[in-house]
C-alpha positions as a Markdown table, in Angstrom:
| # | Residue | x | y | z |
|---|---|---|---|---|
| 1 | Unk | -7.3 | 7.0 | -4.0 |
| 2 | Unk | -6.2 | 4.3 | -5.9 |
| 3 | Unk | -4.2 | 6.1 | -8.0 |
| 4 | Unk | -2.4 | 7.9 | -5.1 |
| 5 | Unk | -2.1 | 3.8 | -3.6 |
| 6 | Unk | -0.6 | 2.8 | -7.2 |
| 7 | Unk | 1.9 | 5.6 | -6.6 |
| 8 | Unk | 3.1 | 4.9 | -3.1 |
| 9 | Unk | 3.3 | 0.9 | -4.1 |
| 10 | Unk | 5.5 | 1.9 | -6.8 |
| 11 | Unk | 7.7 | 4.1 | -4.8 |
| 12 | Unk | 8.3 | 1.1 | -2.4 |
| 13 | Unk | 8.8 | -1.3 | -5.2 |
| 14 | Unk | 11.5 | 1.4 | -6.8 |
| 15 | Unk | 13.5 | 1.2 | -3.7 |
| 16 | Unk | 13.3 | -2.7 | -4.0 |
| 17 | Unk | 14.2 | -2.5 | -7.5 |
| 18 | Unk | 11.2 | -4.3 | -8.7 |
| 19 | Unk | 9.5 | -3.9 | -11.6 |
| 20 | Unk | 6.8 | -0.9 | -11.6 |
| 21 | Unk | 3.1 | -1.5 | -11.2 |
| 22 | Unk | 0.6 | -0.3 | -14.0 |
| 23 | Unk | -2.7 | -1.4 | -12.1 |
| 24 | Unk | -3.4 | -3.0 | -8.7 |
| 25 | Unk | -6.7 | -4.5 | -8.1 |
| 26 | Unk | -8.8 | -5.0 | -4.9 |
| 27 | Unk | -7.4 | -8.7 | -4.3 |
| 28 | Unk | -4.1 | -7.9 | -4.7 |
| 29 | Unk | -2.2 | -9.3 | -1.2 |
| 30 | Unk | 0.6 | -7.0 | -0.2 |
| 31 | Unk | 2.7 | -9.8 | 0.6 |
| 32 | Unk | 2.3 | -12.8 | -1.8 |
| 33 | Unk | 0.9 | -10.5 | -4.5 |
| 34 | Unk | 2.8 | -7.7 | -4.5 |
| 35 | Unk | 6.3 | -9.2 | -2.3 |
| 36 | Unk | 6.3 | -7.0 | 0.8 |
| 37 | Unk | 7.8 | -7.5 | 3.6 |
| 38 | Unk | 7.3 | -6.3 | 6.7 |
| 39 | Unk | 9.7 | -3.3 | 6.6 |
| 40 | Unk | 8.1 | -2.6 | 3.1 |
| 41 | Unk | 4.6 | -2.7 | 4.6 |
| 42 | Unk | 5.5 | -0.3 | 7.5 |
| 43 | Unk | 7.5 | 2.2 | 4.7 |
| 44 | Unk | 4.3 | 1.8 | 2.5 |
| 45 | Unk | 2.4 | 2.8 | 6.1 |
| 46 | Unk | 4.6 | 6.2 | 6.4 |
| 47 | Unk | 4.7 | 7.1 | 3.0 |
| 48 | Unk | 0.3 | 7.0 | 2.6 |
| 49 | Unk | 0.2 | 8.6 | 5.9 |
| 50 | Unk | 2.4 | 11.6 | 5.0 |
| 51 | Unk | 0.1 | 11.8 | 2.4 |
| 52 | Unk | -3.0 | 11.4 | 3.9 |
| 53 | Unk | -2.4 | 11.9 | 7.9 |
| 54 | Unk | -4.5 | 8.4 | 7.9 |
| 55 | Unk | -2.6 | 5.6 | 9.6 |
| 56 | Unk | -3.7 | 2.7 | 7.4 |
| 57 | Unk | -2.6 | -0.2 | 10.3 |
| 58 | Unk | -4.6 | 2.1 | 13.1 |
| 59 | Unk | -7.5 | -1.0 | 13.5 |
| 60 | Unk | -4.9 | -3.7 | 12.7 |
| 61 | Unk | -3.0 | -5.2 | 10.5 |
| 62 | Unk | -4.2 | -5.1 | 6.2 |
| 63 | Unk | -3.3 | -7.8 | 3.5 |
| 64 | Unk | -5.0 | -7.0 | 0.4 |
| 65 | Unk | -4.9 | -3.4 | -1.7 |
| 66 | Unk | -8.7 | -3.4 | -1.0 |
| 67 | Unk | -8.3 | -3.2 | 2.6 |
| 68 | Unk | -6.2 | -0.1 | 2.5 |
| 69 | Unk | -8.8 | 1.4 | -0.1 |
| 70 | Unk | -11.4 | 0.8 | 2.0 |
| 71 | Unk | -9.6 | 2.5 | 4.8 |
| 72 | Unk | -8.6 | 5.6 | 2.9 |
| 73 | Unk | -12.4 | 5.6 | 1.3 |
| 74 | Unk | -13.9 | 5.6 | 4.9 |
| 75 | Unk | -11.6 | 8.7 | 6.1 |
């Protein structure tokens, strides 16, 4: 799964034009870390649920790659 994360993080990034990740790890924030914003989070949100049919802000809201991980590990 982290691989298919890496992916969908890097398809978000793309349409930022920011610089392509080669690894994320588990205490990466999505915001400060990484520079999402909030219409970022919710495209990265659609574009791992197509993928998945898991909706990764279902329990509430995530801020760290780990927390998604651990959401796509428990489905």
């Amino acid at each position: 799964m982290k691989e298919l994360l890496l992916l969908k993080i890097n398809e978000v990034l793309e349409g930022k034009n920011m610089p392509f990740l080669t690894d994320i790890n588990l205490d990466t924030n999505l915001r400060n870390g990484l520079g999402l914003d909030s219409f970022d989070l919710a495209e990265l949100t659609v574009r791992i649920e197509e993928e998945t049919d898991i909706d990764i802000f279902s329990n509430g809201i995530v801020t760290t790659v780990g927390e998604i991980l651990e959401i796509l590990g428990n489905k």
